[in-house]
N, C-alpha and C positions, 0 to 999 in steps of 0.2 A: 608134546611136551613130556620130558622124562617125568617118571614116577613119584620122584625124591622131589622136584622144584613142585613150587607151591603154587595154588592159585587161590586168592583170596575172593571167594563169594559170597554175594551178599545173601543170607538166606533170610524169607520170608520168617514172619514171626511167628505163625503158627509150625512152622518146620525148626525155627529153631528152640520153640518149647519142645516138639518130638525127641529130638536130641538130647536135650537136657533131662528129657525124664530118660530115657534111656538109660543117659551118662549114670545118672542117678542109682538106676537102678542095678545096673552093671558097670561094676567100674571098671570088666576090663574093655570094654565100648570108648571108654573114656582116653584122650590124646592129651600128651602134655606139650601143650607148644615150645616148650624149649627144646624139645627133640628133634622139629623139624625145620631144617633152614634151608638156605638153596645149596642146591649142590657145588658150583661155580662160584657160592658168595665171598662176601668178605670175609676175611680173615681176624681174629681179635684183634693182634697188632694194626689193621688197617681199621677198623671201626672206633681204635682210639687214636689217632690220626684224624681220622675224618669228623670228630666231636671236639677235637682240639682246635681243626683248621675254621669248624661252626662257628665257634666261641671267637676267636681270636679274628676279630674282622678289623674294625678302626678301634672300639673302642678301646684300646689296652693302651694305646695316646692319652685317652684323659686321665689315666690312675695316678698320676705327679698331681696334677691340679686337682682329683680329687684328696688326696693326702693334704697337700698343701691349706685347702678347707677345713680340716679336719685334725689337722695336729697327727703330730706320728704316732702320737699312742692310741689315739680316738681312730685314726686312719688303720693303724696295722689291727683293730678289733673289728673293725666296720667291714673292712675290706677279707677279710676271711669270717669270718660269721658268716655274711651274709652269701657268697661262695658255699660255706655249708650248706645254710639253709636251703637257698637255691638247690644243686644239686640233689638235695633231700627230697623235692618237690619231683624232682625227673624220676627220682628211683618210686615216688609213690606213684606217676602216671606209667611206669611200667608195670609198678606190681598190679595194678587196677586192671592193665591190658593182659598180663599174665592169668589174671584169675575169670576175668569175663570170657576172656578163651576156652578159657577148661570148663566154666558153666554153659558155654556153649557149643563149646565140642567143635571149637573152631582153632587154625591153625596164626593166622595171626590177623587182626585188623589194626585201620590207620587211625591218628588221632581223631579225625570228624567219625568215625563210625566207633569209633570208643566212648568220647562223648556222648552223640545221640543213644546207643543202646542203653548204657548207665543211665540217665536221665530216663529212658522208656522203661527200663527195668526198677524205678524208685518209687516211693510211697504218693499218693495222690496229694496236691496237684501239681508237686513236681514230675509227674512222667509224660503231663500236657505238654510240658516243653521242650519235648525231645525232639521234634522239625523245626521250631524257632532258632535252639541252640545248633542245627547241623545247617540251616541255611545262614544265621549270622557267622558261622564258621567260615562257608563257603564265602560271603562276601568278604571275612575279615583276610582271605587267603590270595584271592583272587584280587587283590590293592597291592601290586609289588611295590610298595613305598620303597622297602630296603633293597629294591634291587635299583630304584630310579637316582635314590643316595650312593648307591656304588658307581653308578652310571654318573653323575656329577664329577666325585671324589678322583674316579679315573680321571675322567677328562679334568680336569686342576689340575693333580696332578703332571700331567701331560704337556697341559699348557705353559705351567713354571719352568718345565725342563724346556720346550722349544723357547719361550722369551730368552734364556740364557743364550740364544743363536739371533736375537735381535730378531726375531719371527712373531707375529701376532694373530693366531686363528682362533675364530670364534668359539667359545664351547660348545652350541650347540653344533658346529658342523664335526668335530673330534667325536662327541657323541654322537654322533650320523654314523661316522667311520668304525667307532667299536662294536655298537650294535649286533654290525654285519656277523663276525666271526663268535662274538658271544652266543646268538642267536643260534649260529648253525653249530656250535659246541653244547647247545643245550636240547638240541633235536637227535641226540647218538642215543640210541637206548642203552640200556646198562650204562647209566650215566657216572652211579655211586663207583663199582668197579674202576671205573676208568680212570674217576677221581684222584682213589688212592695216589699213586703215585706223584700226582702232580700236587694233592696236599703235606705232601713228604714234601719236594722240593720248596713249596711255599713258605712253609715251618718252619725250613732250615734258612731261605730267604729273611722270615721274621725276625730267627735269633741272631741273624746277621745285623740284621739293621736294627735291634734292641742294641746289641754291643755298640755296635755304632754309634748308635745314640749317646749310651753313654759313655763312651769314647769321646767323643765332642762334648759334650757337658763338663767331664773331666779337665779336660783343656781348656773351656771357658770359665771354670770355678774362680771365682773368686777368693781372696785369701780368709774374711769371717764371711759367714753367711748364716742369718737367723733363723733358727728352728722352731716353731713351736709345737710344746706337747699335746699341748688341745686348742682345738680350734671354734669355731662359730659355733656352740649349740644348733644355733636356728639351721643349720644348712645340713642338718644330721639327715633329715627325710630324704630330700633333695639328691645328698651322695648317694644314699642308699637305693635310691632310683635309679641314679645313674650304673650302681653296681649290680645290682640283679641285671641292667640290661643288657652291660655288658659282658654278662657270663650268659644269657638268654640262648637257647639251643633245644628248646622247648618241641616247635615244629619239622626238627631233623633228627631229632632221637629215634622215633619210633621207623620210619624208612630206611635206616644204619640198621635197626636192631631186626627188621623184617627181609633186610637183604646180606644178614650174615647165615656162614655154613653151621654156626653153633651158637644161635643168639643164647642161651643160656650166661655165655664168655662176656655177656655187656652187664650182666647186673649181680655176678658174682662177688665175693669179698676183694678178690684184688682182679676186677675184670677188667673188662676198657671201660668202663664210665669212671669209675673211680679211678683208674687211672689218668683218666684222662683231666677228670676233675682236681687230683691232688697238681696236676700240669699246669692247669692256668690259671686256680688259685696262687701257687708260688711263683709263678712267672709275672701277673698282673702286683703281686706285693714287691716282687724284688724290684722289677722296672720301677714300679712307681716309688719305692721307697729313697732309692739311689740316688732319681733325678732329682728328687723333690731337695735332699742332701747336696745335690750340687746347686741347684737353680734356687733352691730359697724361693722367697717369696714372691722372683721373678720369672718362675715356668707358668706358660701360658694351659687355657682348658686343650690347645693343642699343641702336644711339646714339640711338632715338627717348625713351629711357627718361631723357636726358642734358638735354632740353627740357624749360625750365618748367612747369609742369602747367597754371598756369590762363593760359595764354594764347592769342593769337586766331591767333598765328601758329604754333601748336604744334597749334592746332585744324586749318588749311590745311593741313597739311605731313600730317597724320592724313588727313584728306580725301584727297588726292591719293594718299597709300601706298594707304589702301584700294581706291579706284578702280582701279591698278594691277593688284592683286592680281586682281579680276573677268578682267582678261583672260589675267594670269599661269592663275589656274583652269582656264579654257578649252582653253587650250594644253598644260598637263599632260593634260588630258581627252583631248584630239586625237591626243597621243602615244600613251598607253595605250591607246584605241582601235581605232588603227591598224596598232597591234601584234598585236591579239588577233583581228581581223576580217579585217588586208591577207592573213593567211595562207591557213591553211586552212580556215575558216569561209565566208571570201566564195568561195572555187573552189565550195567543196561543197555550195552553195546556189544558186551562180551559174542563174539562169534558171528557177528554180522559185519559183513562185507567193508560197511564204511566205520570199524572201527577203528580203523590206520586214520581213517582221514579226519575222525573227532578229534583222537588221541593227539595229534600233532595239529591239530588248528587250536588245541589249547595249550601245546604249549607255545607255539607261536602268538595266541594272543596275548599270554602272561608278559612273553618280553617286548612287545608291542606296548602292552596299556605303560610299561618300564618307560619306553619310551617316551610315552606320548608323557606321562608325568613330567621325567626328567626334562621336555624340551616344551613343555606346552603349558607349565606352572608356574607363576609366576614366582608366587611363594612356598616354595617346596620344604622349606624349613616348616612350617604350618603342618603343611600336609601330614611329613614325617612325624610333628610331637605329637598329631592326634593319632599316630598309628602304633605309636611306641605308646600311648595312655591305653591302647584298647589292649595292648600286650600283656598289660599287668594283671586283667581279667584274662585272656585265651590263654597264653603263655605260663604263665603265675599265681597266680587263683584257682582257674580251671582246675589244674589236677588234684591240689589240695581237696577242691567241691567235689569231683571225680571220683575220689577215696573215699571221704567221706559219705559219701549218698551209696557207693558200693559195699561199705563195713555196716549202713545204716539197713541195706535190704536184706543182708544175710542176717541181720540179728545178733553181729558180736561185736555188740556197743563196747569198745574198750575208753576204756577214759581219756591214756594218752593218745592213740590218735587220733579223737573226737577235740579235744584241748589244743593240739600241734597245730594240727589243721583249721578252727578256729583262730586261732589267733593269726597265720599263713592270709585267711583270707580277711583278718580284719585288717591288717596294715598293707593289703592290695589298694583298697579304698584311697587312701592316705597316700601313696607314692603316687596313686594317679592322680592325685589332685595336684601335685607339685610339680607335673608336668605343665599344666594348662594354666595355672595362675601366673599374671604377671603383678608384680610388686607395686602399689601403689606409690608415685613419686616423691618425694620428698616435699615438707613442702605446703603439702596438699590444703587450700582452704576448706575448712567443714562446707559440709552439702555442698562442693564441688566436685568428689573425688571417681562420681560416674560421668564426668563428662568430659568431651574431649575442647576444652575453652581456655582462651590463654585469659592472664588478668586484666582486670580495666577492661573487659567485655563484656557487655550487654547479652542478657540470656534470651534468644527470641530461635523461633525454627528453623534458623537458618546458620545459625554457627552452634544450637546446642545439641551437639549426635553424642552417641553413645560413646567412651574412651575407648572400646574396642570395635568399633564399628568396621562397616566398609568403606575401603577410598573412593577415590574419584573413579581410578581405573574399573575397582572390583564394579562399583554401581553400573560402568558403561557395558562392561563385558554380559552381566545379568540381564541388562534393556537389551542388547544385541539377541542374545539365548531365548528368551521369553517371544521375541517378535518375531523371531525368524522362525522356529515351531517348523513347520511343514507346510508354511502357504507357501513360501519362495519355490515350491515345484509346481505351482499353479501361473507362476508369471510369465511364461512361451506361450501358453493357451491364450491368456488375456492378452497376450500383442500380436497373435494370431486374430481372434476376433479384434483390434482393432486398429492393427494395423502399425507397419512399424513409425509413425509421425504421430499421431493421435495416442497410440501407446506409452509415447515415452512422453508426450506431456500430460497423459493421465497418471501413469505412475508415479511422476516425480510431481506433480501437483499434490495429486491424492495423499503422498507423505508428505510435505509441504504442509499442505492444511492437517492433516492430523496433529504431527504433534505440537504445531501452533494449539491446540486443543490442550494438549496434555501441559502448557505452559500455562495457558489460560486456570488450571485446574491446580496448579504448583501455586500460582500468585493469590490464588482464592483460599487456596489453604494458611499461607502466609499473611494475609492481612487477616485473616478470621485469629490465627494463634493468638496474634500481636494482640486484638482485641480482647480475647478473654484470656491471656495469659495461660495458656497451653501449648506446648513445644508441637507435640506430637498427637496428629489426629489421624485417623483412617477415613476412609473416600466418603463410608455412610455417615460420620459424624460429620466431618465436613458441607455433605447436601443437609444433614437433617438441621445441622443447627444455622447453616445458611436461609435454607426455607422457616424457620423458626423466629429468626431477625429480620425478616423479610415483612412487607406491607404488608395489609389487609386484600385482600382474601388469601393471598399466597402463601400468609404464616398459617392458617390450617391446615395447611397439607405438609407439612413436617413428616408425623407419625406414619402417613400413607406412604410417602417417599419412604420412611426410614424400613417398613414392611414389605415394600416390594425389591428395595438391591435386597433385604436379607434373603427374598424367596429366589431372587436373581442369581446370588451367590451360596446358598445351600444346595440347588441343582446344579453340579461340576459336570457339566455336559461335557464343554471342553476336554473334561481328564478322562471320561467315558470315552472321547472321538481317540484320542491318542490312545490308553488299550486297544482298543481297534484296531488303529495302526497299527502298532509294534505287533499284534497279534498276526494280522496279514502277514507284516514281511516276516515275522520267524517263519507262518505256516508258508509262505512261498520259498526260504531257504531250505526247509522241512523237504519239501519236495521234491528240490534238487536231488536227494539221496534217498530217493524213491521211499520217504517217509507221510505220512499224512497222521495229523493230530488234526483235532478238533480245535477250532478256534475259543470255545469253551473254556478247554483245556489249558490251552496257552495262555489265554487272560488269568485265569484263578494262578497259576502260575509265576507270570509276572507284579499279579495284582500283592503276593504276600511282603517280596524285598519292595516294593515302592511303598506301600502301607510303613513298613516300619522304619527306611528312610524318612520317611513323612512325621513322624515320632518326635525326630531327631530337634531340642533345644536349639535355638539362634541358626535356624538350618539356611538363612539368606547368604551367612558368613561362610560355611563350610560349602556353598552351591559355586563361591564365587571361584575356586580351583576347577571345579568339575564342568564350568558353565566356560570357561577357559577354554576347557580340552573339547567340550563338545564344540567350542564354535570353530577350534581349528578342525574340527575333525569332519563341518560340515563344509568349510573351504574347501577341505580334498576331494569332500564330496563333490561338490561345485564342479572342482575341475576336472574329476575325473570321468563324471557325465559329461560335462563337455568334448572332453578324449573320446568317449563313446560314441557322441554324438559326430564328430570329424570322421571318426572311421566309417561312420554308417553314411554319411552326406553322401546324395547322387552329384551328378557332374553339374545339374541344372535344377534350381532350386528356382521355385516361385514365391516373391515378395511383396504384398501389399504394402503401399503406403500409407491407405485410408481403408477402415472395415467399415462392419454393420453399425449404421450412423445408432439402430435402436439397441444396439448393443453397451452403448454407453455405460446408460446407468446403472446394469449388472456390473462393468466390468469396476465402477468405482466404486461399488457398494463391496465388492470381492477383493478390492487392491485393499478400503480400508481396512476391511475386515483383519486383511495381512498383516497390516500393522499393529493393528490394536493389542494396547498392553494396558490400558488405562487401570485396572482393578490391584495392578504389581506395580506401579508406580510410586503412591505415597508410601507403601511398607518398605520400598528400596530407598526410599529419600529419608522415611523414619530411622533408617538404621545407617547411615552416613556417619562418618565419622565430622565431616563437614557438611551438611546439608547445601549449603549457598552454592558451592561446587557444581551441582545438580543445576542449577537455572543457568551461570554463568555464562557469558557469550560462547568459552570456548572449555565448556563445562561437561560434564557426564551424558547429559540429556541430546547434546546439540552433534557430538560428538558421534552416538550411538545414532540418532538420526541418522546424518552423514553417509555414515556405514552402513546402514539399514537401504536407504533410496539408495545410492549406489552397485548395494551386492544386489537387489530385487532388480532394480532395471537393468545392470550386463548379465544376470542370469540368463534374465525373457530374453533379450535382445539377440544373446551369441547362440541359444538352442533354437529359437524362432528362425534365427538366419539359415543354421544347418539343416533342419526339420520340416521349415516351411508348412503349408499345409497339413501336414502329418502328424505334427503335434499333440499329442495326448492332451486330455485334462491334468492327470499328474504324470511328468515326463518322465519317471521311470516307468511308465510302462510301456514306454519306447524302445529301451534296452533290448538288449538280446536275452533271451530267456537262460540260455545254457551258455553262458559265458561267464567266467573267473570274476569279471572286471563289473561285470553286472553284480553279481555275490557282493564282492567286495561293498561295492556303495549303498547296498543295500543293509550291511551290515553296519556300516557307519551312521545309515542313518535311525536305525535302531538304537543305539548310541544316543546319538543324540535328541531321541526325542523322550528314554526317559528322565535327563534331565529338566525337558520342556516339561513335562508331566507335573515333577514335584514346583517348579515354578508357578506351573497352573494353577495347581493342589496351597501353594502358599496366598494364592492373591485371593483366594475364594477366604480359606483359613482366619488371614488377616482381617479384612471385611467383617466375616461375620463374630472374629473373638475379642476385637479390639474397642469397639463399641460396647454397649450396656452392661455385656456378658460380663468383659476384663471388669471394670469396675465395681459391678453388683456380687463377683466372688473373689475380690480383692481381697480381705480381709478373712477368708473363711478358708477352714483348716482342708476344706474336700475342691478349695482350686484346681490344685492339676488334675484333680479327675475329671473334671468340669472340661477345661480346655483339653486332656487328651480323648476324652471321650467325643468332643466337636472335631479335631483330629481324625479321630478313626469313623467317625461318620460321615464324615464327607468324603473318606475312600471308600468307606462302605457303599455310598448310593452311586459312585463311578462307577463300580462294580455289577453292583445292580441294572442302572442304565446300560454297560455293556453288555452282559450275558441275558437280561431278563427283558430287554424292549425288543419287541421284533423289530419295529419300524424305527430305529435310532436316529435314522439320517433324517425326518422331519421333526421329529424331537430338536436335533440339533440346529435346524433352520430356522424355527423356531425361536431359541436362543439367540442366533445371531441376527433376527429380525430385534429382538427384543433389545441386544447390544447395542443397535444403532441410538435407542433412546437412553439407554443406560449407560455406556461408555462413548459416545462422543456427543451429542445432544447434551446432554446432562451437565459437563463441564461449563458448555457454554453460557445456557441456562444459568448456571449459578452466578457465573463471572456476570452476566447481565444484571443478578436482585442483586448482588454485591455492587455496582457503580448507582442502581435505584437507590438500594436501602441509605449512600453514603449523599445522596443527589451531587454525585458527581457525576451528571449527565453527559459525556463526550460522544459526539454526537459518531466518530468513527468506532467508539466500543458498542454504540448499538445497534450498528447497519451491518458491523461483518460478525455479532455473535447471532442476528439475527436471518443472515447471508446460511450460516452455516445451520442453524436452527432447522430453517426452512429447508434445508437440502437434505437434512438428517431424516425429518418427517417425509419427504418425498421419498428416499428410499427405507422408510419405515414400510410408507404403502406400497411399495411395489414389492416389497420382499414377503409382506404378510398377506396381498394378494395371489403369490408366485405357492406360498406354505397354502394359502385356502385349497390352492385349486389340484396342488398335490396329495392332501387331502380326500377331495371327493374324488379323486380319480381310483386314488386306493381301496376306499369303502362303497364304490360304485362296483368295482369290477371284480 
């Protein structure tokens, strides 16, 4: 690499205080990074372009209907102020980057490493959270939401114009098709260079289809059309929200300003930022002013939507958005990117071998996860407003706090911008809240307005869910995610040992009778509500107050039941076995690139982003997009180990119809295991927006079922057929070791298990904070310390159990000997004092809860004689 181009490294903290004192002590030691840019880079004229073509994505459609909210005079204040403001906040996350530079005798670093050092370098105990702030960075970066909305918006786009040819293709497969060439457009190094010109072209595209626009507005005018000078108060936050967002350029300032020949030229009195700022500040007022002038009180929140439909000029002006948008993609790409790699990822790979093949496996996974969003979400509008609420913190707050805490450690407290920047980050707060609030209806009866119940309905557990709850869908996809976990790579081995006839009606028994179990444990919960007039119970209130109601001698033992699930569900073995896994497969992908970590290592690792997912407020709601993507993403798995397993097939494969007759009773005890969700059940039925949906014939519960015994028996069945005897215990480790395709599934299913994880992590959560806990610190001012403190200790002992027990896997057998009494015994048991306690004695509810009782206890003891004898063998030898 020439002399002159840069290389950003990350230096160790005790190296980079050497520096610093140095700089100190010789100023001429001391670099001004404005002096050094790439030799090859942008150009000023091209870095105000390239912060023009940032800014100017879709939003500059809504500036009529924000006007239109806001009256012209309230609009034309609102809508350049806050363009100031904004703007103002970008030139303070440069100056921040400017001066941390020269205190570090460094030439330029990227937003996450401006961040984390500022916070490492501020007064205690803000400098604790300089890894929390560079890892929430890293995930908030690594979410292309905005690339999976351009990914949509295209395809719509696209679709409007082919319908006009009497054509009808799906958007997910248009989205199949753009993927392809955005993907390999965003794999070109010197990405921003290359940029240039095609954000010129873009630009000139926009101002075409602005005229356009309102060229057609013009011709649609009506002859009066009502103006108002001011508009809603109440919707003042709201626009304002929506105006910071759409000037947002947060994330691509500083890789413009790091890949120009003279970044000085971006933050000059008339550089490109301000030039570029004074650009779409007037550009977003005049568009919006004009249309709002033609359309009155009739332009929509999308003025595309306000154009004739079957016209040629509505066709051009479509054309030309969409083209925009291909480069608008790119440059969110770039952003994100360069956030995630400028860090720590390119130091700690720098000059090793498989740096090419990091560097490009992230950016292919960025427009990958794009993907999987845009096509495997249901509700992507969701997804998006929670990622545009966290922007107003990373994007908008950040740099103000940034300054702040930088003007705080050098000691020159000035007023104004200690005053600026408080108030910047006190109305963050407040616009993000107008993202996520939905407007109570009109209407509303008092103490009905949390629920989701229409009138003249009876409030009981089964129609009273939360008004924002989950649907029927969300609940299914959740029981699918939670059950499927990682047992489904154990069903070839089980129809191995038993044979492909005996196999496939133990499996489909085996779930069969389960979640007959989990209905038995829904209907018990449901007649107990109805009884004391509580909507919403958790599984241990449920047994404890069942055993409580329950005859003599049975009502004594309430409190021992209610102490043993809490000791059941405080040990999260479960979330212990899954670090494990996901640790395994990273350390065996590790590998492949002749790496080796400690599996130590990579738990403490993954253990920090699942902890504070785990954190996350109503987190059953936000699992049900991400519990989506995992389960399509463990389909592919499915299939794509199958593909593996075809290729590998000999010519002559041996098949049992009938196995090891004593194999049985492991294999049923292992199938249910498979299934078992039982502790995640009531908290997804609690949080329904319709609970009754959940039992329904062709309802949430029955449905997942369904899906569940289906995907586990053609699993076993089509890898068992290929495999035959050869079948692993877990069939990846059938794969080929040094094969692409093996990687691949292996990395999917990392993916999806930490999903499984936080699922696990809630049904332990729920259990143990829903009962006495929630009630007894209802009232009391130190609640959420209470519940996040249950929270982070139940990661905490996963952790634990992972890195700190040698012997985990009898720990863990253990557990799910224990399971058999505690999640499927247990239901049935209750459903029994529940038909005693009411002497509604039917004589078939007490042969088959007593059927299943006794087969529960059966493999109670063979599984807790199987843990004895592993046991002695271990402390014998």
């Amino acid at each position: 690499m020439k002399d002159d181009q840069i290389v950003s490294t990350k230096k160790s903290d005790k190296h980079s205080a050497e520096l610093e004192e140095n700089c100190t002590e010789n100023k001429e030691e001391c670099i001004n990074p404005h002096d050094y840019g790439q030799q090859d880079g942008i150009s000023s004229l091209g870095a105000a372009i390239l912060t023009i073509k940032g800014c100017i994505g879709c939003s500059f459609l809504l500036m009529p209907y924000i006007i239109k909210n806001l009256g012209y005079i309230t609009g034309t204040v609102i809508v350049i102020s806050t363009g100031i403001v904004y703007y103002h906040t970008v030139h303070s996350l440069l100056k921040t980057e400017y001066q941390l530079c020269k205190q570090l005798n460094l030439k330029q670093l990227s937003y996450v490493e401006v961040a984390e050092k500022t916070f490492q370098r501020s007064p205690s105990p803000l400098n604790k959270l300089h890894t929390s702030v560079r890892y929430l960075m890293y995930f908030f970066y690594s979410l292309p939401t905005s690339n999976a909305s351009y990914l949509v918006l295209i395809a719509n786009g696209i679709q409007s114009l082919i319908r006009r040819f009497n054509m009808n293709v799906r958007t997910t497969y248009i989205i199949s098709f753009e993927i392809v060439p955005l993907t390999l457009f965003c794999l070109v190094p010197k990405i921003l260079d290359i940029l240039v010109p095609y954000s010129s072209v873009t630009n000139i595209f926009t101002l075409m289809m602005a005229s356009a626009t309102i060229a057609s507005s013009t011709i649609q005018r009506k002859e009066s059309v009502i103006l108002h000078p001011f508009g809603d108060p109440y919707s003042i936050p709201e626009c304002v929200a929506k105006c910071v967002k759409a000037y947002c350029c947060t994330g691509i300032i500083l890789p413009i300003k790091n890949g120009m020949k003279r970044p000085k030229n971006l933050v000059s009195t008339f550089g490109a930022l301000n030039a570029a700022a004074a650009t779409v500040i007037s550009s977003y007022y005049i568009f919006g002013i004009i249309l709002y002038g033609n359309y009155g009180d009739e332009v929509q929140d999308n003025v595309l939507l306000n154009l004739p439909a079957n016209s040629y000029l509505s066709d051009g002006i479509n054309i030309l958005y969409t083209s925009s948008l291909f480069v608008s993609y790119i440059l969110a790409f770039f952003s994100r990117f360069n956030n995630v790699w400028a860090g720590s990822f390119k130091d700690a790979f720098a000059g090793r071998k498989y740096e090419f093949v990091v560097e490009y496996g992230i950016r292919l996974g960025i427009n990958m996860v794009a993907y999987l969003l845009a096509v495997g979400v249901p509700n992507l509008a969701i997804i998006s407003a929670l990622a545009g609420t966290a922007s107003f913190i990373v994007e908008v707050a950040l740099p103000s706090i940034l300054e702040l805490l930088s003007v705080t450690a050098t000691g020159k407290k000035k007023s104004w911008i200690i005053c600026k920047n408080l108030i910047i980050i006190g109305n963050s707060p407040k616009m993000k809240n107008i993202q996520i609030t939905r407007e109570k209806p009109p209407n509303t009866p008092p103490g009905r307005d949390h629920l989701y119940l229409e009138d003249n309905e009876e409030c009981n557990s089964h129609n009273c869910g939360p008004e924002e709850g989950i649907s029927s869908w969300g609940a299914a996809i959740l029981t699918i995610q939670a059950s499927i976990g990682c047992s489904f790579l154990l069903m070839p081995y089980l129809m191995r040992n038993l044979g492909y006839v005996t196999g496939t009606a133990v499996v489909i028994f085996s779930g069969i009778l389960y979640y007959y179990t989990i209905h038995s444990l829904l209907s018990t919960k449901y007649k107990l509500s109805k009884e004391i007039n509580k909507t919403r119970l958790s599984y241990i209130e449920v047994a404890t107050i069942t055993f409580q109601k329950s005859q003599f001698p049975m009502n004594k033992l309430h409190s021992f039941v209610q102490y043993l699930m809490y000791i059941f569900y405080t040990l999260p073995s479960s979330d212990a076995a899954f670090l494990i896994l996901i640790a395994n497969e990273i350390q065996t992908l590790a590998r492949r690139f002749d790496m080796n970590i400690k599996i130590v290592y990579i738990v403490t690792a993954e253990f920090i982003p699942l902890t504070l997912f785990c954190l996350v407020p109503k987190i059953l709601e936000i699992l049900v997009p991400y519990s989506s993507v995992t389960s399509i993403l463990i389909l592919i798995l499915a299939i794509a180990t199958i593909i593996s397993s075809v290729i590998q097939k000999k010519e002559f494969v041996h098949l049992k119809p009938f196995g090891n007759v004593y194999a049985i009773p492991e294999c049923i005890a292992r199938c249910v295991k498979a299934y078992c969700i039982t502790g995640l059940m009531l908290p997804i039925e609690n949080n329904m927006r319709r609970p009754r949906r959940m039992v329904s014939p062709f309802g949430s519960l029955n449905m997942a079922a369904l899906t569940l015994i289906m995907f586990h028996y053609s699993f076993g069945i089509i890898l068992y057929a290929n495999y035959g005897d050869e079948v692993q215990e877990n069939v990846l480790d059938n794969l080929p070791t040094d094969d692409y395709l093996s990687d691949g599934i292996r990395l999917l299913y990392i993916c999806s298990l930490f999903v499984t994880y936080i699922l696990a992590f809630y049904g332990c959560f729920d259990n143990v904070w829903s009962g006495p806990f929630k009630e007894a610190f209802a009232e009391k001012k130190y609640k959420s310390v209470m519940e996040y403190g249950i929270r982070i200790g139940i990661n905490i002992i996963a952790y634990i159990f992972a890195v700190g027990v040698p012997n985990l896997s009898i720990i863990l057998a253990l557990a799910g000997t224990a399971s058999f009494l505690v999640e499927i015994a247990l239901p049935s048991i209750l459903e029994l004092l529940t038909v005693i306690a009411h002497s509604k004695l039917n004589s078939w509810f007490i042969c088959k809860n007593l059927i299943i009782i006794g087969g529960c206890l059966v493999l109670f003891s063979m599984s807790l004689t199987s843990c004895i004898e592993d046991i002695i063998v271990l402390y014998s030898s």
